[in-house]
C-alpha positions in Angstrom: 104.8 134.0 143.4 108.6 133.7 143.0 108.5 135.8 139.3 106.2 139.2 141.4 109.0 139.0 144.2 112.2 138.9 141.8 110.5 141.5 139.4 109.6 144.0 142.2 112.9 143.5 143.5 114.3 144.4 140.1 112.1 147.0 139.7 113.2 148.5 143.1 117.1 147.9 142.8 116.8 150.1 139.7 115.0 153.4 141.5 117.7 153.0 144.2 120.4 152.7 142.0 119.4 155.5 139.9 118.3 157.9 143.2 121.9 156.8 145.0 124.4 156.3 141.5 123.0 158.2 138.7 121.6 161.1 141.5 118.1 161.2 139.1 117.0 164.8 139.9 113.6 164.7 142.6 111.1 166.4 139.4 112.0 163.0 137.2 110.9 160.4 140.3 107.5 160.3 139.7 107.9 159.6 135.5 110.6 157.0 136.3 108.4 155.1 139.1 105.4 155.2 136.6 107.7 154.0 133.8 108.7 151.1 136.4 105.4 150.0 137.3 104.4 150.4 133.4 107.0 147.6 132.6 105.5 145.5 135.8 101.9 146.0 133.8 103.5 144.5 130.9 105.3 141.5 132.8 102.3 141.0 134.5 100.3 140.8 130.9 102.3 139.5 128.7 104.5 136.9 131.2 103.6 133.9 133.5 104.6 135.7 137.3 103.0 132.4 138.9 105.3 129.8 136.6 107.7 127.4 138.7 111.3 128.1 137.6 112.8 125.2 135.2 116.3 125.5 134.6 117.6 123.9 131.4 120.9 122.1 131.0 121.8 122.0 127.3 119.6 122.0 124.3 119.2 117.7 124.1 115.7 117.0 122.7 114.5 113.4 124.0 113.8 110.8 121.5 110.3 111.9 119.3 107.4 110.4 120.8 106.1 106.7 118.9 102.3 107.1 117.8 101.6 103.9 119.1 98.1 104.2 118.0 99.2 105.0 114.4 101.3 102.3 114.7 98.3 99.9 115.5 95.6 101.0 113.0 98.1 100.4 110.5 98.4 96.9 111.8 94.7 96.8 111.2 94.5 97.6 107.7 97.9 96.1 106.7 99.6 93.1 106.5 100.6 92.0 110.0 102.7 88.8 109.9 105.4 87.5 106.6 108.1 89.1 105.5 106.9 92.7 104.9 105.0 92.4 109.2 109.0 91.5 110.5 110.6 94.4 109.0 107.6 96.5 110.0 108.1 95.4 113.1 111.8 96.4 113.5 110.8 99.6 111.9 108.3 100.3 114.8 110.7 99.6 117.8 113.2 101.9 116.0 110.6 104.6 116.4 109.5 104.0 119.6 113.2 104.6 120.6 112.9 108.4 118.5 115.2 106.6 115.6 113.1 108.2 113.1 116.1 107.2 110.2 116.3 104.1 110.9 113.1 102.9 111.4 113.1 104.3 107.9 116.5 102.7 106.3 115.1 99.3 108.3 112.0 99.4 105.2 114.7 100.6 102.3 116.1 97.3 103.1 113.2 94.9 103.1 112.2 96.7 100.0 115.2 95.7 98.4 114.0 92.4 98.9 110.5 93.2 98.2 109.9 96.2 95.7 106.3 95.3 95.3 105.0 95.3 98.8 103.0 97.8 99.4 102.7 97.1 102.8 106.2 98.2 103.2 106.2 101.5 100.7 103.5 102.5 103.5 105.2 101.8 106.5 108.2 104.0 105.0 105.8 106.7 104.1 104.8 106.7 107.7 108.3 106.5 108.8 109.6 109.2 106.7 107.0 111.7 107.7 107.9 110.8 111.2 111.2 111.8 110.7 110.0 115.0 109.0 108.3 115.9 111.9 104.8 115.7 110.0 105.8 117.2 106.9 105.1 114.9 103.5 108.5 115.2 101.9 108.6 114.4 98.2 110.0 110.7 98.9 107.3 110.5 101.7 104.6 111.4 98.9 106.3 108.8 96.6 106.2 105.7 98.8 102.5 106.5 99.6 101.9 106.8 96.0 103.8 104.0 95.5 101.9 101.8 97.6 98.6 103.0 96.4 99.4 102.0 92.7 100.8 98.5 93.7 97.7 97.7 96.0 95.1 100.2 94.6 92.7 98.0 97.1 94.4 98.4 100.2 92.7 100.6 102.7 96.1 101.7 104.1 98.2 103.8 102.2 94.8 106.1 101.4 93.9 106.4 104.7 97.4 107.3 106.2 98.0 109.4 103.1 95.1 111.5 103.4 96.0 111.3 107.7 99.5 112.4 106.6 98.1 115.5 104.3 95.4 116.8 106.8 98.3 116.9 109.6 99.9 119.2 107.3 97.0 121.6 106.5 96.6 120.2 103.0 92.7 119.6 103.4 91.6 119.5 99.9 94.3 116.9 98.9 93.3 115.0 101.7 89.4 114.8 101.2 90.6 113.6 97.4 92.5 110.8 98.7 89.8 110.0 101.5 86.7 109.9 99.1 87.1 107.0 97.0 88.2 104.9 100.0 85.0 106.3 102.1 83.2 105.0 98.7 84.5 101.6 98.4 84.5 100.7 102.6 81.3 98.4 103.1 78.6 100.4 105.1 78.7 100.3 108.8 82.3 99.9 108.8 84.8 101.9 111.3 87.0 103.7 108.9 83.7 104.6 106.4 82.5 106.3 109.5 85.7 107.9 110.9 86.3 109.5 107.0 82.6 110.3 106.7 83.1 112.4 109.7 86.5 113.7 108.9 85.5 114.6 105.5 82.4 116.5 107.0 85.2 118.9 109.5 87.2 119.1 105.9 84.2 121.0 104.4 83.4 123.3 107.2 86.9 124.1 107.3 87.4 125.0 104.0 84.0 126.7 103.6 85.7 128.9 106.5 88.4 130.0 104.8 89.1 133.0 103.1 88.3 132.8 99.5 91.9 132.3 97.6 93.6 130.1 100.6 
């Protein structure tokens, strides 16, 4: 209600300042009121009259939000406790606290220690598309990859690879990582069903798209 009282006051302030300062000529008043209400049409359209004020102080983003659910699934299908579960789970309170980096340099430094883990090359992919908002970056890709070819196995670094490339749009990539893992998962599992069903929204979605995309 605040936003229609402030814009019709605006709206009114101008006619009276153009009758009373610019002395607008009395055969222009009509064109200039329907010119006024035209631009209160448009506010009414195209802005939000019945939005509560929220003033800003500063442009100070608050720390990124953890995906603790992410977080736990890859507890499921990972290793959870020995070396590679303690620096994973430094690297998860780091992220909970929107310290996308470090949670990231925190797995750099176990896999110093352990360059073979691939429980840890997938906890930094995670990590480092975290801290690219979403995006796979090129080291991101690595570390997935990385883990895949240590542990070729391990449901993880599939499964949060292809989760990783769907987020980013990158459906087709993602099915090709998805399918051998939906083929090797025994039958009647949860993640089998979850990237049955995932890969059945992939198709529609890409049979939906304009041919060349």
């Amino acid at each position: 209600m605040t936003g229609w009282i402030i814009a019709f006051a605006l709206a009114l302030s101008l006619m009276l300042m153009l009758l009373a300062v610019g002395r607008m000529p009395r055969a222009t008043w009509e064109i200039t009121a329907a010119v006024l209400l035209l631009g209160l049409a448009g506010y009414a359209w195209q802005g939000n009259p019945g939005l509560v004020g929220a003033p800003r102080h500063g442009a100070t983003p608050g720390p990124e939000k953890f995906n603790e659910e992410l977080a736990e699934r890859r507890r499921g299908l990972a290793e959870r406790y020995g070396p590679a579960g303690q620096w994973l789970l430094l690297s998860d309170g780091l992220g909970r606290q929107g310290k996308t980096k470090e949670a990231a340099n925190v797995l750099l430094s176990g896999l110093r220690q352990s360059p073979d883990d691939a429980n840890l090359w997938l906890g930094l992919g995670n990590a480092l598309v975290a801290h690219a908002d979403g995006v796979v970056s090129p080291g991101a890709d690595f570390a997935y990859r990385r883990a895949m070819a240590i542990d070729p196995q391990a449901p993880g670094p599939r499964y949060f690879y292809g989760l990783a490339l769907a987020g980013m749009g990158e459906l087709q990539a993602a099915k090709d990582i998805w399918i051998p893992l939906v083929q090797s998962a025994p039958d009647g599992s949860g993640i089998k069903a979850e990237l049955q069903f995932a890969i059945a929204r992939i198709d529609i979605l890409l049979a939906a798209r304009p041919a060349g995309q």
